[in-house]
SEVO-317785 format. One record per residue: residue in one letter; x, z, y of N, C-alpha, C in turn. Coordinates in steps of 0.1 Angstrom, whole numbers. Last residue first. Layout:
BEGIN
a	X	Z	Y	X	Z	Y	X	Z	Y
...
! end
This chain:
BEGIN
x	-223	-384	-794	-213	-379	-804	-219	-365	-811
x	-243	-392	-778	-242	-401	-789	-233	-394	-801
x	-242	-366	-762	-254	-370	-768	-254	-380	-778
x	-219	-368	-750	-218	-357	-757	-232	-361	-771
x	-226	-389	-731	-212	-391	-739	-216	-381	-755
x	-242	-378	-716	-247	-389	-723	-237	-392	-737
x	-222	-359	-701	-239	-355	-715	-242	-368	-719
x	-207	-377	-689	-202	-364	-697	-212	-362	-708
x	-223	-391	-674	-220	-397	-681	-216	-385	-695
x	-236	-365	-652	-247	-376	-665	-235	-383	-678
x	-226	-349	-638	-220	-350	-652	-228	-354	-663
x	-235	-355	-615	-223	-358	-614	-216	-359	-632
x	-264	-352	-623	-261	-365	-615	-247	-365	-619
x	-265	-324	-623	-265	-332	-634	-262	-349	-631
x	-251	-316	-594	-245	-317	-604	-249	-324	-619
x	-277	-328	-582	-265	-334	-579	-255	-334	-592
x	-299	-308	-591	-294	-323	-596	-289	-331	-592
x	-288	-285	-582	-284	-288	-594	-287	-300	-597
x	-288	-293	-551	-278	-291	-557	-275	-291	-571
x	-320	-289	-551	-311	-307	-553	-294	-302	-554
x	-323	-266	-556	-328	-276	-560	-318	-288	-563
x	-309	-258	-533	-310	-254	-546	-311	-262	-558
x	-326	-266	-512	-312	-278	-511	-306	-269	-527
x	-351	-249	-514	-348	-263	-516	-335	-267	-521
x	-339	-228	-491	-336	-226	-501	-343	-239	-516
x	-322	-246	-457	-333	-236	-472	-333	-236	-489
x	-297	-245	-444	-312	-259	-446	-325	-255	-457
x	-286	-223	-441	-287	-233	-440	-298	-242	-434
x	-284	-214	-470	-289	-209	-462	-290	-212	-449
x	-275	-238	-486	-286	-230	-490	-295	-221	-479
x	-254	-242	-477	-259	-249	-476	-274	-246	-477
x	-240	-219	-483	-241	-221	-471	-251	-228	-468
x	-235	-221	-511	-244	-207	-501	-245	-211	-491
x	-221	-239	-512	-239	-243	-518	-240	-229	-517
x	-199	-237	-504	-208	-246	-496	-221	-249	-503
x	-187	-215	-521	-191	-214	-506	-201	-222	-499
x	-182	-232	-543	-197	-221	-545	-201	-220	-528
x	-165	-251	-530	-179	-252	-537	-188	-242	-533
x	-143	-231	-531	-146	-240	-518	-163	-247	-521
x	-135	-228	-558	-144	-211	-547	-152	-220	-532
x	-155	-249	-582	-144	-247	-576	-149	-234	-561
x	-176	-241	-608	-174	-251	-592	-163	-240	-590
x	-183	-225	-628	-183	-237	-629	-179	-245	-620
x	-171	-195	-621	-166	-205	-635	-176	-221	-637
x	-201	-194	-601	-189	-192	-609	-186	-196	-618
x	-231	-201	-596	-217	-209	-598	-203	-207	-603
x	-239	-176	-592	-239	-185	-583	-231	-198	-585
x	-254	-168	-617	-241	-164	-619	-233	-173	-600
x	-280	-179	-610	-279	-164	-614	-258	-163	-612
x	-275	-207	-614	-280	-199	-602	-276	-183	-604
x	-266	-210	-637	-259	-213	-628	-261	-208	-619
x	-287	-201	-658	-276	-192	-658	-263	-198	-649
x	-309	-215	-647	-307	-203	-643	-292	-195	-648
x	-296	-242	-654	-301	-244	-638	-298	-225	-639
x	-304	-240	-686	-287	-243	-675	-287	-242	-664
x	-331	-236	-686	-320	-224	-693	-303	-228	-682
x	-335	-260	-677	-341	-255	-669	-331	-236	-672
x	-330	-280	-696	-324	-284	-679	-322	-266	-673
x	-333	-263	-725	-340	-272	-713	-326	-270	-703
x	-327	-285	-760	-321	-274	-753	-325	-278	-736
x	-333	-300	-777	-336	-290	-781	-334	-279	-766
x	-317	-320	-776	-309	-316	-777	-317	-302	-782
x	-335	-345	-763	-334	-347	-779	-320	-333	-783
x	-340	-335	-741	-349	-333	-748	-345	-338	-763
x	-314	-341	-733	-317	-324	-733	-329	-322	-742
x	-318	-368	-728	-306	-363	-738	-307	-349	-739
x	-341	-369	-713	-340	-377	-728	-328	-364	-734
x	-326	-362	-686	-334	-355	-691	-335	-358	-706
x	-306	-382	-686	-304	-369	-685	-313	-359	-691
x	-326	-404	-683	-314	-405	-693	-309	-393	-700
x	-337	-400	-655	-341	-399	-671	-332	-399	-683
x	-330	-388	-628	-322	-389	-642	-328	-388	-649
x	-355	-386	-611	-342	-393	-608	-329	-394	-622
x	-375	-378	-629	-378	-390	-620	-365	-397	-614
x	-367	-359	-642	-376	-367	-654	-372	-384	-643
x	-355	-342	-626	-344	-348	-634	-355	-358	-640
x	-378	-329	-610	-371	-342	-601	-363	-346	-616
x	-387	-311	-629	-398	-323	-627	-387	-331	-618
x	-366	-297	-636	-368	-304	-650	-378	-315	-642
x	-365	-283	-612	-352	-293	-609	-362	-302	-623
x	-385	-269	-610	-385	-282	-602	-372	-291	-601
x	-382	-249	-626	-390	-260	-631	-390	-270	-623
x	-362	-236	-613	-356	-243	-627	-369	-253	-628
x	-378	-230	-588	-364	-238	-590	-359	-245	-596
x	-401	-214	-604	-399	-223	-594	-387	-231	-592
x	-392	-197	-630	-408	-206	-630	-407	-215	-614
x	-366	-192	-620	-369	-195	-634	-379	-210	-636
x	-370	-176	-597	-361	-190	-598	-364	-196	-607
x	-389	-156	-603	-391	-166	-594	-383	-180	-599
x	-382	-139	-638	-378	-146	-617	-381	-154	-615
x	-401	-127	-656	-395	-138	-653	-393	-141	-642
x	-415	-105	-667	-402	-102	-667	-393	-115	-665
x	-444	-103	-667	-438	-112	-677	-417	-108	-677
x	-447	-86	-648	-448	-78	-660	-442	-89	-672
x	-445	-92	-619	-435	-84	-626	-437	-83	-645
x	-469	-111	-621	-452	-122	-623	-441	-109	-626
x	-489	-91	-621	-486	-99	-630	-473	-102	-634
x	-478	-80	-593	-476	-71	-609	-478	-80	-623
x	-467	-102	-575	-473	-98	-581	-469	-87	-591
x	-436	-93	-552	-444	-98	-563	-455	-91	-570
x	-429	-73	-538	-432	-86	-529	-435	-91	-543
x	-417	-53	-550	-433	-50	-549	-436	-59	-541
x	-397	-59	-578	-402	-62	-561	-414	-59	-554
x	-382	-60	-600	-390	-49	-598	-395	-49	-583
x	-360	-83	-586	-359	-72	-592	-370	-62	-589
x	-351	-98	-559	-367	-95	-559	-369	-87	-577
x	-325	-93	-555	-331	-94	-544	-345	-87	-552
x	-315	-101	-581	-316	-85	-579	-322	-80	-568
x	-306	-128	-569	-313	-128	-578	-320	-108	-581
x	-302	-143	-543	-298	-132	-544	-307	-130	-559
x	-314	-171	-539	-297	-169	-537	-296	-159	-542
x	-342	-164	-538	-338	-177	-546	-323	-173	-547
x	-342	-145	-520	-355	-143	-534	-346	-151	-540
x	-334	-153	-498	-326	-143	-505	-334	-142	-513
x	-350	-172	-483	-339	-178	-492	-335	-168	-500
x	-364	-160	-467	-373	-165	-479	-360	-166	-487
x	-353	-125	-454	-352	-145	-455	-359	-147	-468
x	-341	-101	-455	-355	-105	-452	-360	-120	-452
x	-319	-95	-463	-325	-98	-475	-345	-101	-470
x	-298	-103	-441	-306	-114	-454	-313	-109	-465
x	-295	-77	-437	-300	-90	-425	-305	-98	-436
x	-281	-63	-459	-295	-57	-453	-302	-72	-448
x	-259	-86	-460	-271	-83	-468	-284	-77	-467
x	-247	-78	-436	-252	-95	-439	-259	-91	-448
x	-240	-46	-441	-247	-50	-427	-257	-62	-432
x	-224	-54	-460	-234	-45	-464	-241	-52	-453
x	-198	-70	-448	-208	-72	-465	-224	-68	-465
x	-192	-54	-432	-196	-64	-425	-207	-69	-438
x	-185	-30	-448	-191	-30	-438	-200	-42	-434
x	-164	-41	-466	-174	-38	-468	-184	-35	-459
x	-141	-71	-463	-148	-60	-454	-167	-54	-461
x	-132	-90	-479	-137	-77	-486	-140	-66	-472
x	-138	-115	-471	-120	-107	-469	-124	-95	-476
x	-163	-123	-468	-157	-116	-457	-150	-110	-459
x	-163	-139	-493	-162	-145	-480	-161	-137	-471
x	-163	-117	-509	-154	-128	-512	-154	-136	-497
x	-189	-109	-500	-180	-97	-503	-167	-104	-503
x	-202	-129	-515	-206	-126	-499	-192	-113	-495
x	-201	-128	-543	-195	-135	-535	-195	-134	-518
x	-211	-99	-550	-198	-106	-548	-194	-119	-542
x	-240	-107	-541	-233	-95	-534	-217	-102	-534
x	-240	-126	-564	-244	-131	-549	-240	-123	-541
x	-239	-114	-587	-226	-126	-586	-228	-128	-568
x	-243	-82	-596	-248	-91	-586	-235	-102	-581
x	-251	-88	-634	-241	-81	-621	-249	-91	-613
x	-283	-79	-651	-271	-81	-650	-263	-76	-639
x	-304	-61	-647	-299	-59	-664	-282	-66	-659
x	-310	-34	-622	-310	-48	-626	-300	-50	-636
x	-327	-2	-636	-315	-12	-627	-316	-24	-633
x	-351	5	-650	-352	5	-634	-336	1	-629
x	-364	-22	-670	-356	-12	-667	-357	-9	-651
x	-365	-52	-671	-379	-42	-666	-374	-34	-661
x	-348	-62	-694	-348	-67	-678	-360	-59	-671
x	-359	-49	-719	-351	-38	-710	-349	-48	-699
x	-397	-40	-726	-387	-52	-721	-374	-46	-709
x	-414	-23	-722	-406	-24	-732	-396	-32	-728
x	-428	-8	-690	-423	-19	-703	-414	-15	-712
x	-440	0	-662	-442	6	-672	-440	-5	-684
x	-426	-2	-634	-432	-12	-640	-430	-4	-655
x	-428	9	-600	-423	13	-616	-433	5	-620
x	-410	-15	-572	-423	-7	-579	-418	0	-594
x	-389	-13	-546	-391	-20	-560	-401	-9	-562
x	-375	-10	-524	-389	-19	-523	-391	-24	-535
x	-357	1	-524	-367	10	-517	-378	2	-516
x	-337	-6	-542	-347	1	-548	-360	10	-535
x	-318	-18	-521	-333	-25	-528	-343	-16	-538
x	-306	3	-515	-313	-3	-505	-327	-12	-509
x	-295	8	-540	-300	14	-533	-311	16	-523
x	-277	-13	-545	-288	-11	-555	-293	1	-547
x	-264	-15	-524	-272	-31	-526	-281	-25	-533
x	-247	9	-535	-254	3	-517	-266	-4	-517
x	-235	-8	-552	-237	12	-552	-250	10	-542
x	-218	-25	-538	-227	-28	-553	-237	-14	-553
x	-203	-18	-520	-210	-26	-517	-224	-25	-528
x	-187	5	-537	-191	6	-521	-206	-3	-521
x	-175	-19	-550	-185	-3	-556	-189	4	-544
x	-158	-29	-529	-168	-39	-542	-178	-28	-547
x	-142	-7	-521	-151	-13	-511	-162	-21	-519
x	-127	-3	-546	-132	4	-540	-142	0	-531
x	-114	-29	-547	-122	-25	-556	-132	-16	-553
x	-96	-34	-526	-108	-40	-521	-116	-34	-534
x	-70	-23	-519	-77	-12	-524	-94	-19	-524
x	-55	-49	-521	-52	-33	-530	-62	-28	-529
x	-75	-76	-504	-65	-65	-506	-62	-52	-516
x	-84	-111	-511	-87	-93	-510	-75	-87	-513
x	-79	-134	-508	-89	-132	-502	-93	-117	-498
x	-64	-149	-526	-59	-147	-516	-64	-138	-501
x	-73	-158	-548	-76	-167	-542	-73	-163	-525
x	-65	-136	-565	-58	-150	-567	-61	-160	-557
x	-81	-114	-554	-67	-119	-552	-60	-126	-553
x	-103	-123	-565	-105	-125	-548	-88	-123	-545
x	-100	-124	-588	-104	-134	-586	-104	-139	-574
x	-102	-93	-593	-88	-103	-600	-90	-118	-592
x	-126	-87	-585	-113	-83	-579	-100	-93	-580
x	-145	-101	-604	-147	-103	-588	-131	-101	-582
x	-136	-88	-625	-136	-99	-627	-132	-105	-610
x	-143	-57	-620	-133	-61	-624	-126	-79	-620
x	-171	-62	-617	-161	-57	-607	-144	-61	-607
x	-179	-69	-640	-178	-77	-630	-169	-74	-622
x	-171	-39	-657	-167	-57	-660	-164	-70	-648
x	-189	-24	-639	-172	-25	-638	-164	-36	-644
x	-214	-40	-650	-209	-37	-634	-194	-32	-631
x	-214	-34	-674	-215	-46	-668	-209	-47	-655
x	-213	-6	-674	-204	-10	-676	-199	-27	-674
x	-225	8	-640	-227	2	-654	-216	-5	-661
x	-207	33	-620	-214	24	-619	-215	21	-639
x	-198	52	-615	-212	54	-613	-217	42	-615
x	-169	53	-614	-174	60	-629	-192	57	-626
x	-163	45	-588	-167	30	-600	-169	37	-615
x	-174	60	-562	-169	61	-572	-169	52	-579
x	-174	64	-529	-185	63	-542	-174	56	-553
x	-174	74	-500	-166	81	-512	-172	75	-525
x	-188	64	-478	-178	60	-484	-174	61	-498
x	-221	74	-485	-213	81	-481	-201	68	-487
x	-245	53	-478	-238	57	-483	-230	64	-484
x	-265	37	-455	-254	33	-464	-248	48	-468
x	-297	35	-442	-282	42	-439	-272	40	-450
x	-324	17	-440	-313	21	-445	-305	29	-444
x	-356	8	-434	-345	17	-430	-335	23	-439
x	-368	-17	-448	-368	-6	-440	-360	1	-439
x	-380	-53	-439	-367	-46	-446	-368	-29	-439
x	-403	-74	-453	-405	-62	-445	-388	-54	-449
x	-398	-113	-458	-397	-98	-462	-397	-86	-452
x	-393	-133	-437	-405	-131	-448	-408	-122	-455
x	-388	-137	-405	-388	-126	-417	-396	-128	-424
x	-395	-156	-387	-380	-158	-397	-382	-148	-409
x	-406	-145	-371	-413	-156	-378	-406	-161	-386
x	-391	-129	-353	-403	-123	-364	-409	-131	-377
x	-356	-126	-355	-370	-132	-355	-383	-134	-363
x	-335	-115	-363	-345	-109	-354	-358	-114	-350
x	-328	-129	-387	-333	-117	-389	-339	-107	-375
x	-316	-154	-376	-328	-154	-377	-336	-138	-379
x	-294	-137	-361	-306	-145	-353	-318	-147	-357
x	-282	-136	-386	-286	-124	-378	-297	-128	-369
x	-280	-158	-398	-285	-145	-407	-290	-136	-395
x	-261	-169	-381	-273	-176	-384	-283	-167	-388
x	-238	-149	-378	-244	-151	-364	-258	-160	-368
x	-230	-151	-409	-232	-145	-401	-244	-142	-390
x	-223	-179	-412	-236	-172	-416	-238	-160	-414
x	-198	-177	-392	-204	-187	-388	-219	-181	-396
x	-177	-159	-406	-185	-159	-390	-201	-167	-389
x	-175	-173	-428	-183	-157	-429	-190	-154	-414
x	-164	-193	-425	-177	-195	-425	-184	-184	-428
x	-141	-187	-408	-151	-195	-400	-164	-194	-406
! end
């Protein structure tokens, strides 16, 4: 129901002109046949991980690895037709993106592993404001960013998302905040390696679903206030941690 259901929202909006915030151009997918020797070793890690994980949860079939490197293979393809060469030292610069795509897999997880249908919803969303924020390899070397904001080698989410959760936690959980600031350690480091990984290994699969959903949705904001729901949920836990 809810692969259907973002779906038919993604697509509507993606025909609407005033809905596209991104220019998406002409794609064609891939020959089938693509191989998991082509991919990064990060990326057959993940792969790995994603597989084992869509079968425990009942969600993918025998041969869905293959389809996962299909998808992955694809995604980096299609976005490299709107990335710039950024001349750096700095290997997040590199011309592939440094980590795995947690946001492809999961979307890949919600449609049973139909790669087809996978591919198609991601072309459609990657024209949405929200896919900058949800899809992290979305804006990767992006020529929808400055050359400045490319050259520091910092995402969007980082300097927008993560800093707007640290300004709501000061106003709705001080306590929370205090306890990070006597920890050395920001709000804002924990917000991106939650965002970036979509949640995995921290929320249950019924979770992560409903803060993609939600996200895309009601916009990409409810990000926001999703992580400071969860510091909200595990104030006592860090306060706890903070005296001990």
């Amino acid at each position: 129901v809810l692969a259907e259901l973002i779906e038919k929202f993604v697509s509507h909006l993606s025909e609407s002109r005033m809905d596209c915030y991104f220019s998406t151009g002409s794609y064609k997918a891939m020959d089938a046949d693509v191989k998991k020797e082509n991919l990064s070793s990060v990326q057959k890690l993940g792969v790995e991980m994603t597989v084992r994980y869509g079968k425990y949860l009942n969600l993918l079939k025998e041969d869905a690895e293959n389809g996962l490197c299909f998808v992955l293979m694809n995604c980096e393809e299609f976005l490299k037709q709107q990335q710039r060469t950024v001349v750096s030292s700095l290997r997040c610069l590199q011309e592939h993106y440094a980590g795995y795509d947690w946001f492809a897999s999961s979307i890949f997880l919600i449609m049973s592993g139909d790669r087809e249908k996978t591919l198609t919803f991601l072309q459609q969303f990657s024209c949405l404001l929200v896919s900058a924020f949800l899809w992290l390899p979305r804006l990767h070397l992006s020529m929808h960013l400055p050359v400045t904001t490319l050259e520091y080698g910092i995402h969007p989410v980082y300097f927008c998302s993560a800093h707007h959760v640290e300004m709501l936690l000061k106003a709705e959980l001080p306590l929370v905040c205090s306890a990070f600031h006597m920890s050395g350690f920001t709000p804002s480091q924990i917000c991106l390696q939650w965002i970036t990984q979509c949640f995995w290994n921290y929320m249950d699969w019924s979770e992560i679903c409903h803060y993609i959903a939600i996200c895309i949705f009601l916009g990409p904001d409810y990000q926001i206030y999703m992580c400071i729901s969860v510091f909200r949920h595990l104030q006592q836990d860090i306060l706890k941690h903070t005296e001990a």
